[in-house]
N, C-alpha and C positions, 0 to 999 in steps of 0.2 A: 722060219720065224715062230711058226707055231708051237715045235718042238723046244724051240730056245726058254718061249714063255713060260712052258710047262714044266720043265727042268728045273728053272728056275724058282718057280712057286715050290714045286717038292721038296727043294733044299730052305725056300725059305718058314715052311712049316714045319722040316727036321726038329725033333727034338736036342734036347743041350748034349751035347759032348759028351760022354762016357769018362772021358778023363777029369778028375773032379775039378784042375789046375787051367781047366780052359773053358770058356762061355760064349757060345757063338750069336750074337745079336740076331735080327731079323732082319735087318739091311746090310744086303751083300749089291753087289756091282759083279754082272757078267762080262766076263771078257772073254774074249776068242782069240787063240795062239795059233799059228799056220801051222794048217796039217795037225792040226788035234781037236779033238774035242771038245766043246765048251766046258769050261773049269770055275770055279768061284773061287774068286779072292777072300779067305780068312780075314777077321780082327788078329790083331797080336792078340798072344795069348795074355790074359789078367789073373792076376794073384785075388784069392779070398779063402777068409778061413771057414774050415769045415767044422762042422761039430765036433769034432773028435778034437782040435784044435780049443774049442771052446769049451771044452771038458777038463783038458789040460790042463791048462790056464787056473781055472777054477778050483781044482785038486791041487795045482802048485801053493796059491790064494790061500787056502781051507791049511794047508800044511805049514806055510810062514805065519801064517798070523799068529798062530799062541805061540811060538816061537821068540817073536819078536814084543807080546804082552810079557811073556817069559821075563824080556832081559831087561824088561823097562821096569819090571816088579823090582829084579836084584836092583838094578843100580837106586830105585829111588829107595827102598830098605836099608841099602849099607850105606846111605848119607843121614837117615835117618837113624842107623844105629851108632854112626860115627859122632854126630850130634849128642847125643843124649851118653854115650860113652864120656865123651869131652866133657859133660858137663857133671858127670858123677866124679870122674879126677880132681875138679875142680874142689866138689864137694869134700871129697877125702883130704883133699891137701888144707880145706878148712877146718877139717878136725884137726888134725895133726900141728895146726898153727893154736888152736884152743887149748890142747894137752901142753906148750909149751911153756905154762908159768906152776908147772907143777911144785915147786921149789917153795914156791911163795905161800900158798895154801895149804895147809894138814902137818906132817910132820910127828914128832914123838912126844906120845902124851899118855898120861897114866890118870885113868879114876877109880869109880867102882862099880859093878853091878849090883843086879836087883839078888843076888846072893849073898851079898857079902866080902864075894871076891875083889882081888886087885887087878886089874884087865889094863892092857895097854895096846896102844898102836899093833904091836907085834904078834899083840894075839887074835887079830883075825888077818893074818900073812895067811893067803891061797885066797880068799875070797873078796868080793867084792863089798865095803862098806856103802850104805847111803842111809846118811845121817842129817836128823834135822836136830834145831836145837829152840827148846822151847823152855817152860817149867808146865806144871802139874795145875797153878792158878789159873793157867790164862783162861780168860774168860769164851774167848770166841775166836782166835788167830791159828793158835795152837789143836785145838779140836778139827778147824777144819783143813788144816794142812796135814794131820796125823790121818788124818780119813782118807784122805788123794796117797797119802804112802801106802796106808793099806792096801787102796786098789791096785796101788804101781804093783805093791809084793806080789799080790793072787796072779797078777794078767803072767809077771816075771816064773812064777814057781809053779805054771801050767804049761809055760815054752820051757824052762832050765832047768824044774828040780828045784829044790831049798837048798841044796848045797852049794850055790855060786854066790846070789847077794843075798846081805845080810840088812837088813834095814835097824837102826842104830835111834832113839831118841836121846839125846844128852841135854841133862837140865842149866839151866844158867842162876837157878834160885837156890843154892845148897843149901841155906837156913831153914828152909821147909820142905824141899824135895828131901826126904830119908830116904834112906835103901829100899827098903818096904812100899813107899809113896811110890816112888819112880816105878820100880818094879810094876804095881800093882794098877796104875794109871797108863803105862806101856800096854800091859797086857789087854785091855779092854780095847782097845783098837786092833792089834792084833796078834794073836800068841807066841806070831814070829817073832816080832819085836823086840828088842836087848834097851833096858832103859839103865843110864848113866849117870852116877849122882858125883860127889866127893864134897873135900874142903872149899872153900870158898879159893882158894890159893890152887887146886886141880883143877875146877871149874874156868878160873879166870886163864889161865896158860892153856886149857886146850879150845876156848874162846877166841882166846888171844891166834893162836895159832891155822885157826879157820879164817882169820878176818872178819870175826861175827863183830857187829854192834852191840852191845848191853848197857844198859845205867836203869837203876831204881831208883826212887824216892825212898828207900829204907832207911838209908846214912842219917835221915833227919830226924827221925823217931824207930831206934832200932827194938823197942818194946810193939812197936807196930805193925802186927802179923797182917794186916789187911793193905796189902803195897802191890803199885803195877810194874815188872820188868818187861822193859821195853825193849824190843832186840830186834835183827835183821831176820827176814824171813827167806832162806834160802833152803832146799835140797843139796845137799853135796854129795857128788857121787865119787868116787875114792877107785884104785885099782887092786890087783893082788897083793899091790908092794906098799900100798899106803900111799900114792902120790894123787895130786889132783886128777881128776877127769873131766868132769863139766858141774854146773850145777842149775837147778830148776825153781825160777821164784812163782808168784802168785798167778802169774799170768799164764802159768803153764798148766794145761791140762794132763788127766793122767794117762791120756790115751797119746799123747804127743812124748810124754817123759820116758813111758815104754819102750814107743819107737826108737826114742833117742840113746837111750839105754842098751837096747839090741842092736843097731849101728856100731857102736863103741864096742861090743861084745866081740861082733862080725871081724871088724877089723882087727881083733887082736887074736883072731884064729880060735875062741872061745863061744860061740856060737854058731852052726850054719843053721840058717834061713831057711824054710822051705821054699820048694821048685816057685810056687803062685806071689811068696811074698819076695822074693829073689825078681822076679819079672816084672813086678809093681812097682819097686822099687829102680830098677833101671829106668823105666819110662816116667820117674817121678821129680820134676826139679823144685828144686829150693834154693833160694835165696840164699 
């Protein structure tokens, strides 16, 4: 009995198993087998993870994770650029619906320049017109709308060059705008400028032909050089061929007319955009 006891405590103060996959408790149960020995009954053997296991793990962890930020980045980017694609389509199919009453607006018309010459529709073919129409009196309409062209030209002829659009003034007052007048009232706004006079009869048909408004009070007293012509205030912008494009009233500023302006350029393979305003522009919606 004594020895039984002692056996017994030896094995129950044994250290754990050598095998990492097995863990021997502290309460065992002696038994005795005929003709042998006294023996201890083992626990079944219990599963538990080793460090090495918990390393694993954690390195597998550490290896899916950007993985898996990876593909949640692509998918939520390409709904994002599917979105904003959609909705620049959009945008172009609404130019293209704008360009289509070109028929109705602009057309073939003949005045004169600040030379002298006889200039018509056909002679600025390859470039882009954008033409306001004022006279040389106006008091306050015309001055500041000839000033917003101005701008429109510099911001245009610092991205294109001066050889693409042509900014145009044509008067609606022929009894006082002369060659010389127009000319010389053009040019102070700015150099680029081409200013347009003719007969009251050239005047009225390429008027006519814009869809502009005009009427004066002159018909009542035509000895009366001090008269207000009163007219529609629009920017028309014109293509290579002379056909409508869009056009710009008062409410438009010239940093908006620009843009609008290089859009229309873009699309007709006559301007590419740089890389920053290309990228701005995709993530840019408009109404």
């Amino acid at each position: 009995n004594f020895l039984d006891t002692m056996w017994a405590t030896r094995l129950a103060l044994r250290p754990v198993c050598t095998r990492s996959s097995l863990l021997i408790t502290p309460t065992y149960r002696p038994r005795r087998a005929a003709n042998r020995p006294l023996v201890v009954s083992a626990p079944a053997p219990r599963f538990f993870r080793s460090e090495r296991d918990i390393w694993e793990e954690k390195r597998k962890a550490k290896l899916s994770g950007p993985w898996i930020g990876l593909i949640a980045l692509v998918v939520i980017g390409g709904a994002i650029v599917v979105f904003f694609w959609s909705k620049k389509k959009k945008r172009h199919a609404a130019l293209g619906i704008k360009t289509a009453g070109s028929a109705r607006i602009g057309g073939n018309w003949s005045m004169v320049d600040g030379n002298g010459d006889s200039v018509s529709s056909a002679s600025f073919a390859g470039k882009y017109p954008l033409i306001y129409f004022g006279f040389t009196f106006c008091p306050d309409v015309c001055p500041e709308e000839l000033r917003k062209m101005s701008i429109v030209t510099n911001e245009l002829d610092k991205a294109l060059g001066e050889e693409l659009i042509q900014p145009i003034f044509v008067s609606l007052d022929p009894w006082r705008d002369s060659v010389q007048q127009i000319s010389a009232y053009a040019k102070q706004y700015n150099k680029r400028f081409i200013g347009l006079t003719g007969t009251p009869g050239q005047c009225e048909v390429m008027a006519h032909s814009f869809r502009v408004y005009t009427t004066t009070d002159r018909d009542h007293d035509e000895n009366n050089e001090d008269y207000i012509v009163d007219h529609s205030i629009f920017m028309y912008f014109m293509d290579k061929e002379g056909k409508f494009v869009d056009l710009y009233g008062v409410d438009k500023e010239p940093e908006e007319i620009v843009e609008r302006i290089k859009d229309h350029l873009v699309a007709r393979g006559d301007y590419k955009e740089p890389l920053l305003r290309r990228i701005r522009n995709f993530f840019t919606i408009e109404d």
